[in-house]
C-alpha positions in Angstrom: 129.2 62.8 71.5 128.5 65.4 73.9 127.8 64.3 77.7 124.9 66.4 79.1 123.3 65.7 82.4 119.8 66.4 82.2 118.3 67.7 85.0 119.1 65.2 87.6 119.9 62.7 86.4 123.0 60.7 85.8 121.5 57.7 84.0 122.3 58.5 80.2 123.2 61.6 78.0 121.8 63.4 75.7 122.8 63.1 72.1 124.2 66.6 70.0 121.9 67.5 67.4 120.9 69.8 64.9 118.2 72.4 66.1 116.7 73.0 63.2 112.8 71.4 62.7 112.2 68.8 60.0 109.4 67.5 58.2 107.3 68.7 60.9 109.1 67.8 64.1 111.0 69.2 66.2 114.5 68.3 66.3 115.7 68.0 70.0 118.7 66.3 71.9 117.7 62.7 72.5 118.1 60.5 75.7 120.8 57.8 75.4 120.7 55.3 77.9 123.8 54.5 79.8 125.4 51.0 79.3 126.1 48.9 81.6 127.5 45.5 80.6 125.7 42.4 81.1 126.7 38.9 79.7 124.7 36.0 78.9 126.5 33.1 77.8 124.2 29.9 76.6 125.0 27.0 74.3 128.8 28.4 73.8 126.9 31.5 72.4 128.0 35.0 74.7 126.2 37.9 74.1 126.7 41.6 75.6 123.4 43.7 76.6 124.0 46.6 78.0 120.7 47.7 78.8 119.5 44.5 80.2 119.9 46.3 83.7 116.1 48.1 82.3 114.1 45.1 83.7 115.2 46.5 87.4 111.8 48.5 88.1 109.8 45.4 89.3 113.0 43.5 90.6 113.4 47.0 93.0 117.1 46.5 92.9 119.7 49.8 92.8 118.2 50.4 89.0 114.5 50.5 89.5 114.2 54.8 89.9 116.8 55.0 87.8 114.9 53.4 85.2 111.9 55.0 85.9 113.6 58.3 85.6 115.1 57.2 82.1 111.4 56.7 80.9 110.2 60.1 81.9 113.1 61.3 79.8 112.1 59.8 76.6 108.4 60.9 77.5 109.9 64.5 78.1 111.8 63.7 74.5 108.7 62.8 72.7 106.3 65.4 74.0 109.5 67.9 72.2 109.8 65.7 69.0 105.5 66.1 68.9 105.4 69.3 70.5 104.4 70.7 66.8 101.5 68.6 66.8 99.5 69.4 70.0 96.7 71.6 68.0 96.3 68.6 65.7 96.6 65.8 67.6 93.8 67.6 70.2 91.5 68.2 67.0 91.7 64.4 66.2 90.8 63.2 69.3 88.0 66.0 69.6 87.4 64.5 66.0 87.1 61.2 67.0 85.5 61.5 69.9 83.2 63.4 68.0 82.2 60.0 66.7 81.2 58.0 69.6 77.4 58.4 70.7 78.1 58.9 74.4 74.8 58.4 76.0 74.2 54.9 74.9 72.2 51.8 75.5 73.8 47.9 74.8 71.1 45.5 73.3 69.4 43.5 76.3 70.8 39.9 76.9 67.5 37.3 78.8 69.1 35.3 81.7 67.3 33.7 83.8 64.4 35.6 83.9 66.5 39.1 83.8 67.5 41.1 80.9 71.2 42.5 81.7 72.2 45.4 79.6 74.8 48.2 80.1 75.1 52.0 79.4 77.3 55.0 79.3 76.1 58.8 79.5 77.6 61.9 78.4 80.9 62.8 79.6 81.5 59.7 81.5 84.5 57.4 80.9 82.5 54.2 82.1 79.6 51.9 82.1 76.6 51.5 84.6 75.9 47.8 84.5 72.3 47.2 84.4 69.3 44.8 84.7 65.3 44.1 84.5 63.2 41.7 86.1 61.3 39.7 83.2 60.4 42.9 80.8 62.2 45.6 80.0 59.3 48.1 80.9 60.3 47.2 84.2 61.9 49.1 86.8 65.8 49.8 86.3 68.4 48.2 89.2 71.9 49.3 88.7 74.1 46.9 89.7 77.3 48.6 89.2 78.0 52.4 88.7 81.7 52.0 87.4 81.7 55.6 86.6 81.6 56.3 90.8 83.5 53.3 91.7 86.2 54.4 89.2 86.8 58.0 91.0 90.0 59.1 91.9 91.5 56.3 90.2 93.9 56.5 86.9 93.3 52.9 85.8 89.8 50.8 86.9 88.5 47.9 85.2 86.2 45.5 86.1 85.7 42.4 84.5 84.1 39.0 85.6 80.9 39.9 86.5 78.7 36.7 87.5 74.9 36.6 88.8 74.3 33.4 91.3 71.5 31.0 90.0 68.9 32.9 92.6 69.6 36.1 91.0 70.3 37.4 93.9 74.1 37.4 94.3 77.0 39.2 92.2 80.7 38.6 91.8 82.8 40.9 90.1 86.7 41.6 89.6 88.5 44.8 89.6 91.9 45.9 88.5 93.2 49.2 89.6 96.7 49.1 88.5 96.5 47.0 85.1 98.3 44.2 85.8 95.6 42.7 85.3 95.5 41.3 88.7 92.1 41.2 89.9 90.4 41.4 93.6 87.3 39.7 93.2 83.9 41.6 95.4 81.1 40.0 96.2 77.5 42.4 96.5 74.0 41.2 97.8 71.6 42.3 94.7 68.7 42.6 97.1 70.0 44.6 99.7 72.5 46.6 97.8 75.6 45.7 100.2 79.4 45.2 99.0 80.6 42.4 101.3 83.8 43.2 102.8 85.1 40.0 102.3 87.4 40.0 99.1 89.8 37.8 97.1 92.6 39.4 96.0 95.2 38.3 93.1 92.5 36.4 90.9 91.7 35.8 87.1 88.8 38.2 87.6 85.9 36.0 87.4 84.2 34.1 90.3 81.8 30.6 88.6 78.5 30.3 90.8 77.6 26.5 92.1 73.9 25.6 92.3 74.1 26.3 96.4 74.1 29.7 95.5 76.8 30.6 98.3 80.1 28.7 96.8 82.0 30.1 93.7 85.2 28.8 92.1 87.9 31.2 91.0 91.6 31.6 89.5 94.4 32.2 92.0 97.6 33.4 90.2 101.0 33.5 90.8 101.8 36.9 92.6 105.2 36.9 90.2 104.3 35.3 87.2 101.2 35.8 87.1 100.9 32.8 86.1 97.0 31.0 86.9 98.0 28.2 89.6 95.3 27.0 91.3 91.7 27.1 91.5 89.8 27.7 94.6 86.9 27.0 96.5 85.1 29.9 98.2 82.3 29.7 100.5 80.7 33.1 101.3 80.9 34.1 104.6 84.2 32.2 105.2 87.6 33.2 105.9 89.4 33.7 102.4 92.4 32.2 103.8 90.7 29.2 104.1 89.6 28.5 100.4 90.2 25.0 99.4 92.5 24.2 96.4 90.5 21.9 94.1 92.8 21.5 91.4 96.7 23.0 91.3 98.7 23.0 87.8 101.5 21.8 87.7 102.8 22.3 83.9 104.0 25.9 83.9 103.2 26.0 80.0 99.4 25.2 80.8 96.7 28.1 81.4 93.8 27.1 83.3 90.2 28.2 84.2 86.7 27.8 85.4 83.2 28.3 84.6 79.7 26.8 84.2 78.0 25.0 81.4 75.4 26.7 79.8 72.6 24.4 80.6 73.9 25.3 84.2 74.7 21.7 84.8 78.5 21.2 84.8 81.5 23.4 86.3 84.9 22.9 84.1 88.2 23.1 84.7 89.9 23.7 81.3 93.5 23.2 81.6 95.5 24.2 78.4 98.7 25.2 76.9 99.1 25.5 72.8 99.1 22.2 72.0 97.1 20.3 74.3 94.7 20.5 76.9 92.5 18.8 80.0 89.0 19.2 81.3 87.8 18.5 84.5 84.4 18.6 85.9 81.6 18.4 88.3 78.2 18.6 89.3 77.2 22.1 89.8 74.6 20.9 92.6 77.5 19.3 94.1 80.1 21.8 94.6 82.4 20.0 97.8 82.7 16.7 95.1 86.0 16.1 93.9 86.8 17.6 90.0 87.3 14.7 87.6 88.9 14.9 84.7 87.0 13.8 81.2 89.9 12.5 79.2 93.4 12.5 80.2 95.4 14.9 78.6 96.8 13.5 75.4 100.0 14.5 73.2 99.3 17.4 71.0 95.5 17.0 71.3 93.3 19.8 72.5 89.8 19.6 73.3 86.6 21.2 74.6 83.7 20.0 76.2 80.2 21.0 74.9 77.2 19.1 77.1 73.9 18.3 75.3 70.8 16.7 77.4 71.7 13.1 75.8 75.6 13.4 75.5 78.5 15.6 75.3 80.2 16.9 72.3 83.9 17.1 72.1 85.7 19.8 69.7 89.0 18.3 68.9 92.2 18.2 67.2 92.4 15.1 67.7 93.7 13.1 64.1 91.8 16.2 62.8 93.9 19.2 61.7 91.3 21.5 61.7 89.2 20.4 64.2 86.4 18.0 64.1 83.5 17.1 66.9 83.2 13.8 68.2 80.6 12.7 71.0 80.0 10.3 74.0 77.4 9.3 76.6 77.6 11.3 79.8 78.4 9.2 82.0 81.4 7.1 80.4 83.6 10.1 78.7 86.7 8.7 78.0 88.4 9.3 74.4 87.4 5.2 74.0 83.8 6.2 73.6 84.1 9.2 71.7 82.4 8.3 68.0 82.4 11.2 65.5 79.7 13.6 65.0 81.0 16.4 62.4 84.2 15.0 60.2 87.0 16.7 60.2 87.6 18.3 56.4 90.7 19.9 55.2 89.5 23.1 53.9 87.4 23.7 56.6 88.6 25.0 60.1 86.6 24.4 62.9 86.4 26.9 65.6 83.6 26.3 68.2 80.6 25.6 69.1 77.1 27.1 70.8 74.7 25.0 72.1 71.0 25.5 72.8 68.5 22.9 74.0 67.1 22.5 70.1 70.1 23.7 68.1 74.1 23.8 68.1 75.8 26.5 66.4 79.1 25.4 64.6 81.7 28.4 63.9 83.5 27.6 61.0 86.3 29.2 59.0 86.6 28.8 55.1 89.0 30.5 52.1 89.5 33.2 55.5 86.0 34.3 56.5 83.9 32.6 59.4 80.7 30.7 58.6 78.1 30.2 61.0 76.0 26.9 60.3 73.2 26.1 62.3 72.0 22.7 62.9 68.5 21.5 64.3 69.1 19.1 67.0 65.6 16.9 66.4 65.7 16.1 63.3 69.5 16.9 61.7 69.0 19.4 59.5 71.8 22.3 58.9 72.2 25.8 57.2 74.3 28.6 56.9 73.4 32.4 57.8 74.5 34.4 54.7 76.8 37.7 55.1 77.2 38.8 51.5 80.3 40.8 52.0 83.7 39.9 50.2 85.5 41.0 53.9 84.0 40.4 57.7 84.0 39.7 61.0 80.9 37.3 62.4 80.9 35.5 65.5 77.9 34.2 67.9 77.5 37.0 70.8 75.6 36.7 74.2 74.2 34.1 74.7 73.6 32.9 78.0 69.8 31.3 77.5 70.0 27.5 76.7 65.8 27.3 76.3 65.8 29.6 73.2 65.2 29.5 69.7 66.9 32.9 68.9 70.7 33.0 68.4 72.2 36.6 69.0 75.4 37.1 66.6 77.6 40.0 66.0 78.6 41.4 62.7 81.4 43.7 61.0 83.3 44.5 58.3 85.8 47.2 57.1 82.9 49.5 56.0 79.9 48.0 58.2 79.9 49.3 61.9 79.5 47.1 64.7 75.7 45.3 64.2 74.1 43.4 67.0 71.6 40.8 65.0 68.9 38.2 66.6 68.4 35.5 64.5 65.3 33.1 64.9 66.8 29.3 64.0 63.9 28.0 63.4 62.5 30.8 60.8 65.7 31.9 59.6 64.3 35.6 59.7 67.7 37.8 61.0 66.4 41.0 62.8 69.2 44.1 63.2 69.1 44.8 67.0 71.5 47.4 67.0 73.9 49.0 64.7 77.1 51.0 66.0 75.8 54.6 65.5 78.4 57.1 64.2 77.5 60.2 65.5 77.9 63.2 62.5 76.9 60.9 59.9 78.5 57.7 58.1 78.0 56.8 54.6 79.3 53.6 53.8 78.9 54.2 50.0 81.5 56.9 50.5 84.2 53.9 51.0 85.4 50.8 49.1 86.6 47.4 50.2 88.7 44.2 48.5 90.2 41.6 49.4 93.3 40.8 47.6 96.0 37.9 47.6 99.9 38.3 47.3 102.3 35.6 46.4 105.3 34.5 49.2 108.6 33.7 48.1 106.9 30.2 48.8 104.1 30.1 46.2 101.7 30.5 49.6 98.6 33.1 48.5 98.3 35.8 51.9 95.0 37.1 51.9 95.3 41.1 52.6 92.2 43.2 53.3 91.9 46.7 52.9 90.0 49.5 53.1 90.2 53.3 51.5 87.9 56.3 50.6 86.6 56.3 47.2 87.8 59.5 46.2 91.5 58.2 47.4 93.9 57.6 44.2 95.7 54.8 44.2 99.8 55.9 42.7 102.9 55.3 44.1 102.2 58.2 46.2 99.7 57.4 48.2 99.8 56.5 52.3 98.9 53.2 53.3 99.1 51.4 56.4 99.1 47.8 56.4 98.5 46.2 59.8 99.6 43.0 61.2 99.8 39.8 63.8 100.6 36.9 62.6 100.6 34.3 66.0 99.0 32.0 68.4 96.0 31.3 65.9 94.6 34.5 66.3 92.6 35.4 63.1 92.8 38.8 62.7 89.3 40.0 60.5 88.2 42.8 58.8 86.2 44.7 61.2 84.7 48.5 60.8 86.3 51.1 63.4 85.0 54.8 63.7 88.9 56.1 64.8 90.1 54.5 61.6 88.1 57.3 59.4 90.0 60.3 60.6 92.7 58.1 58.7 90.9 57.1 55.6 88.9 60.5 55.3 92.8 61.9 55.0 94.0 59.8 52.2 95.6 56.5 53.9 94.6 53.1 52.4 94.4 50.8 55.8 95.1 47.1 55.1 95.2 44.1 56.9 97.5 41.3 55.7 96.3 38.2 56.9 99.8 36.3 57.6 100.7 32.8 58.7 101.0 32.5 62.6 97.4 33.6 62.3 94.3 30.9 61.6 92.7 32.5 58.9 93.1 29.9 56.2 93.1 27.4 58.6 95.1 25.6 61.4 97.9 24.6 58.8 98.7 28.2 58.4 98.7 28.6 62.3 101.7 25.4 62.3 103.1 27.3 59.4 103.9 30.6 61.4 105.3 29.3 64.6 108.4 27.5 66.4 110.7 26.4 63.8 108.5 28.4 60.8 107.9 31.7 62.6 110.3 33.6 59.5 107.0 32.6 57.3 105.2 35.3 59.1 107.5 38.0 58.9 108.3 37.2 55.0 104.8 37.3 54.3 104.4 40.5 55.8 107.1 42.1 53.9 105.5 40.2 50.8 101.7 42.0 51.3 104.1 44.7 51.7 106.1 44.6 48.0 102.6 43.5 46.6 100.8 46.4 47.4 104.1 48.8 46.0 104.1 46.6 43.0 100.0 47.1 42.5 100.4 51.2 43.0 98.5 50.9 46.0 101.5 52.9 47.6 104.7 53.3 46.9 107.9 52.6 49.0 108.0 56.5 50.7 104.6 56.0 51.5 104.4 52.7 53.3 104.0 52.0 57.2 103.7 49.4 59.2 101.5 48.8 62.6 101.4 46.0 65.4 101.2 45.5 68.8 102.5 43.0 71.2 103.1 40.0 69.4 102.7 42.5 65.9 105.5 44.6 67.5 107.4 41.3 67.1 106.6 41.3 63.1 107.3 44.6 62.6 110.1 44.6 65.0 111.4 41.7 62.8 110.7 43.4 59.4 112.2 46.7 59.8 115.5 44.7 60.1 114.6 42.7 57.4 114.0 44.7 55.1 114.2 48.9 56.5 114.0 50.4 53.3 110.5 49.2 52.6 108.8 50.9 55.0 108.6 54.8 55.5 107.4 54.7 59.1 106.4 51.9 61.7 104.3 52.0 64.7 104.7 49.3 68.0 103.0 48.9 70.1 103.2 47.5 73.0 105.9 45.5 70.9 107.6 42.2 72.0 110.9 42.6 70.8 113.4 40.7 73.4 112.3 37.4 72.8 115.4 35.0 73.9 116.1 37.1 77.0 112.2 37.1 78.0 111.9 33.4 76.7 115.0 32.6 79.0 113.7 34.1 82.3 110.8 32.0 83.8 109.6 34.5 86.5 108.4 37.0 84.0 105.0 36.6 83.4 103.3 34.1 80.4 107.0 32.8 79.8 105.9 29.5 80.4 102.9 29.8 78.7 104.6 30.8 75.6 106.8 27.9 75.2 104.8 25.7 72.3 104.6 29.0 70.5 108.3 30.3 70.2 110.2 27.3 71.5 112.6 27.0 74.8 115.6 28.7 74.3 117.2 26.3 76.4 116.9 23.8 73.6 119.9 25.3 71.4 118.0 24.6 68.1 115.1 26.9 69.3 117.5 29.3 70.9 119.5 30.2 67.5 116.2 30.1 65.7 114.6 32.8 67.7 117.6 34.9 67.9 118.3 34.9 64.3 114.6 36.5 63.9 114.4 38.7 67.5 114.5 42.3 66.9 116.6 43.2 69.7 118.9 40.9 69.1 119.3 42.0 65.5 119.1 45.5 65.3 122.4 46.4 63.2 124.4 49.8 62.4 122.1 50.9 59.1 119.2 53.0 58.4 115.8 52.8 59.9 112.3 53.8 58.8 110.9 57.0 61.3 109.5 54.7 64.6 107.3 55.4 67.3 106.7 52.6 70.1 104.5 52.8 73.0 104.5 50.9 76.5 102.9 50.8 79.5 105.1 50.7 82.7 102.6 48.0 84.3 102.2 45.8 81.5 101.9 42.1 82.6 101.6 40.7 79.3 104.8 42.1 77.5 107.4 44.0 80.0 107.9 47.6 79.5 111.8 47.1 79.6 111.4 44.8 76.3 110.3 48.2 74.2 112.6 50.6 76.4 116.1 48.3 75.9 114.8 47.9 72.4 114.5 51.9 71.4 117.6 52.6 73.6 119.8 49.8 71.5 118.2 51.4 68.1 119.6 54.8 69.0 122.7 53.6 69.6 123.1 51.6 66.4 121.1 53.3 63.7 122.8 54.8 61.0 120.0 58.0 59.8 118.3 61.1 60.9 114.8 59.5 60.8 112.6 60.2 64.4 112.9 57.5 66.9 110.3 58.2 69.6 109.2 55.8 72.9 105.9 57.1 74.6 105.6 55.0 77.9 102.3 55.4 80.0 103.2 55.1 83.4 99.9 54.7 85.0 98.8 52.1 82.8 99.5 48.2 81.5 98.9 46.6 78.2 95.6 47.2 77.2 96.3 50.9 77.6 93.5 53.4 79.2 90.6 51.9 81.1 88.1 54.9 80.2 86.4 54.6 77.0 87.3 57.9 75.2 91.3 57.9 77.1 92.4 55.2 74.7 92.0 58.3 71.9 94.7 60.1 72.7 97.4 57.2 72.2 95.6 57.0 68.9 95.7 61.1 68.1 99.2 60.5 68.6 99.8 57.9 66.5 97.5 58.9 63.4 99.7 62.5 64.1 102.6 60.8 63.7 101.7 59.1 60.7 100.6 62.0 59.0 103.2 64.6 60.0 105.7 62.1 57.8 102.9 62.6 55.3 103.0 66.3 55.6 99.6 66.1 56.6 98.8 69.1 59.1 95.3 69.4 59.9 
């Protein structure tokens, strides 16, 4: 080892290495962090990081430039490793770019008299949020130009946006640093003025009462970012005097507000991942005191759903998957709640939309979504047909409660993006809008399936994938199979424009659909968390040997992809089994999971609790360190890696991927690139502008195929 001081500073070394370029990158000295020993010692267990010191930026102790400084150096490290792939990766995002239809138009939503809409024109990174008063021959009023307001600014998001019941009010939220911190404004639609009263660290979104001057909002925890209280706001009042109408007090529980549909009822939905509370009032009668609908029970979550005659409750309760029960409106208690859709054990359950003649019930059978409509007079039910083996559906805007016409979006691996209408009473589906690729898209020119691999277990994991027709399947062959694999989220085959520059160069894309997810139900949810979580990660590697095995690729020719809780998975795999895989990308990844789990100031800790246990509980703390990738990364060889992170990331640290890549270098055995891009400007959704977010995927796709050999 040969110590170098680079530039400045004094923080790490640089690692001796050959100068010659392979396999398309350049070969350049690494960064190696410095050690400095830390020791945790829990349940007799004593463990040595010596790069826990990385978490130092936000605690602004002795560390925090020092750290910041380290970063820049593996940025500086990576644009030297890429520095052979500028041209290319500047022709894919010009390519895919390319592909996005920048002056565009979002299909119309009716509320309440208004059709709201929003567009984008050529060049710009944002939106102009739009409406028109009863047709839309009528006169334009902009309600927010985000492309002005986001000037000057590296990251700017808005989010929340809420119209009082007079139409003459708006509340909005904005974000300039991604932490996803919001200050909420307030503007008068009528006279065009911002207020200059604001609400600063808020969820974002501000829930009108029926006075048309008092909202409700999120207040978070200015360390944790955890959502605390909510607040009531009166407009023209001093922010400092916003009443708490409801504080909660389990850490593990998120919580929000908003407003029935039928404009009656403001909620209070408390919930953590295993139960959950809902409190309400009139939304005529804003200074009453919240009460709550039913108790909160043990590992029973519901959701209230208010029709003109009762409520309908979507529960868990005695129901794996979910079933709806009802009760009169004014006696709510689970005591009165008689069932009205049975629970059934190959169907999941996942929501409802209601309408003053019709519900909409989101189901989830053998992995796809179904959406059955029933007819609220006289009982009747049907299903709207897809007629694609692999898809995405789900019910979209829809905001109007007096309306016979259900908007729903639609997707699938080779279908863009369709906005439909869909008249319940008729059954007649009318296409809206369809995602325009701009240069031409022939679906015809690509195939999809939907296959099954076999666990270890017997379990059959759905995998979706997605390839050009004129793309050979053999052993030699690139294919990248993506994953997720946690809290329930169901991740479904959906069409993406980007993803051609990858499939119109030879790469397969798949999606394995492993347990931790909800796909085939909430059993397969239970059977990927806590004390099962290793089912996700084995199932992963399984899609993984399946595909080999079927010649959809072959071992040099395999990579893996996931972000946040997928960096986990393929964190987890890659120590599992490294051989498998030629490259993996993680994103975003959350790899330290017993130090993060341990330390309740960081943001979501407590939330995350019912998913991966508390490592203070000793059987929870060995389980998750037998499976964390940090705490398992060994002296052997490792596929070719690049991770990303963003230094303000609220959701999963920056220091969890940075202590991560710095431990890997130290430990790993081969010659194969390691590589940590960190965007210092922004958090963990990435860019805010709509065409930015390309570049982090340029890189990436040129990452992938330099290891192809892939130049161009």
């Amino acid at each position: 080892m040969k110590k170098i001081i680079f530039c400045s500073l004094t923080l790490f070394i640089l690692m001796s290495c050959t100068t010659n370029d392979k396999g398309g990158f350049k070969q350049a000295a690494a960064p190696v962090a410095e050690k400095k020993e830390h020791v945790r010692i829990i349940h007799g267990d004593t463990v040595v990081d010596n790069y826990y010191w990385m978490y130092d930026y936000f605690g602004k102790g002795p560390d925090s430039t020092l750290v910041v400084d380290y970063l820049k150096a593996e940025n500086a490290y990576l644009d030297t490793v890429m520095s052979g792939t500028v041209q290319f990766q500047d022709a894919l995002y010009n390519e895919m770019k390319g592909r996005i239809k920048e002056t565009d138009e979002s299909v119309p939503v009716l509320r309440n008299g208004y059709y709201y809409y929003s567009r984008t024109e050529e060049g710009k990174q944002y939106f102009k949020y739009c409406r028109k008063k009863g047709s839309l021959a009528a006169p334009e009023e902009i309600l927010l130009d985000v492309d002005k307001m986001a000037e000057g600014h590296s990251y700017y998001a808005v989010g929340g946006i809420s119209i009082s019941d007079d139409n003459k009010l708006m509340a909005y939220g904005v974000d300039e640093v991604s932490r996803r911190q919001y200050t909420i404004y307030f503007k008068n639609l009528e006279t065009g003025e911002v207020y200059k009263e604001t609400i600063p660290n808020t969820g974002g979104g501000a829930t009108w009462a029926g006075d048309n001057k008092t909202v409700f909002y999120v207040s978070k925890n200015p360390v944790t970012l955890l959502t605390e209280k909510i607040k009531r706001h009166i407009l023209g009042t001093d922010v400092s005097s916003d009443v708490v109408v409801y504080e909660e007090k389990d850490k593990s529980n998120y919580i929000g507000v908003g407003k029935s549909k039928n404009r009656k009822y403001i909620y209070i939905q408390s919930q953590a991942t295993m139960s959950s509370e809902t409190f309400y009032i009139e939304a005529s009668k804003p200074a009453s005191a919240f009460k709550s609908f039913q108790p909160r029970m043990k590992d029973v979550i519901y959701f209230v759903t208010p029709l003109a005659d009762k409520f309908l409750i979507y529960t868990n309760k005695d129901a794996r998957n979910f079933k709806v029960m009802e009760c009169p409106l004014d006696k709510t208690g689970v005591e009165n709640w008689k069932e009205y859709i049975p629970h059934r054990a190959d169907v999941l359950l996942e929501g409802i939309d209601e309408f003053e003649d019709f519900i909409v019930i989101e189901e989830r059978k053998n992995g796809l979504v179904q959406l059955c409509v029933r007819n609220l007079k006289d009982g009747g039910e049907h299903y709207i047909d897809f007629g694609e083996p692999a898809y995405t559906a789900y019910t979209s805007s829809n905001p109007e409660y007096n309306t016979t016409v259900l908007r729903y979006r639609y997707t699938s691996l080779t279908t863009p993006s369709s906005t439909y209408d869909y008249d319940m009473v008729s059954h007649k589906k009318t296409l809206m809008k369809q995602q325009e690729v701009v240069g031409g898209y022939n679906v015809g020119d690509y195939q999809t399936e939907r296959l099954y691999a076999t666990a270890k277990d017997g379990t059959k994991v759905p995998i979706s994938l997605v390839y050009k027709k004129t793309t050979q399947k053999s052993s030699s062959t690139p294919l990248l199979l993506y994953g997720y694999g946690s809290y329930g989220s169901s991740m479904d085959a959906s069409f993406s424009s980007t993803r051609l520059s990858l499939l119109n160069r030879g790469f397969i894309y798949a999606i394995a659909h492993i347990r931790g997810g909800q796909e085939m139900g909430r059993q397969w949810y239970e059977d990927g968390k806590l004390q099962k979580k290793i089912n996700t990660f084995t199932d992963f590697i399984d899609c993984g040997e399946y595909l080999v095995s079927e010649k959809y690729t072959g071992k040099g020719h395999l990579y893996a992809s996931g972000g946040s809780a997928g960096g986990l998975l393929v964190g987890a795999v890659i120590n599992m089994q490294p051989d498998l895989w030629h490259g993996v990308v993680a994103d975003v990844p959350f790899v330290d999971v017993v130090n993060t789990m341990l330390d309740e100031s960081i943001p979501l800790t407590t939330n995350e609790f019912d998913e991966w246990g508390n490592p203070k509980d000793k059987e929870a703390y060995d389980y998750m360190k037998s499976y964390s990738p940090y705490e398992n990364v060994e002296k052997k060889n490792y596929p070719n890696i690049l991770v990303t992170t963003g230094l303000h990331d609220s959701q999963v640290q920056y220091f969890e991927p940075a202590k991560w890549v710095a431990k890997l270098r130290e430990m790993k055995t081969d010659n194969n690139v390691l590589i940590l891009k960190t965007n210092m400007e922004f958090g963990h959704g990435g860019a805010s502008g709509r065409f930015d977010y390309l570049k982090d995927v340029a890189l990436e796709y040129a990452f992938l195929f330099t290891l192809e050999g892939i130049d161009k």
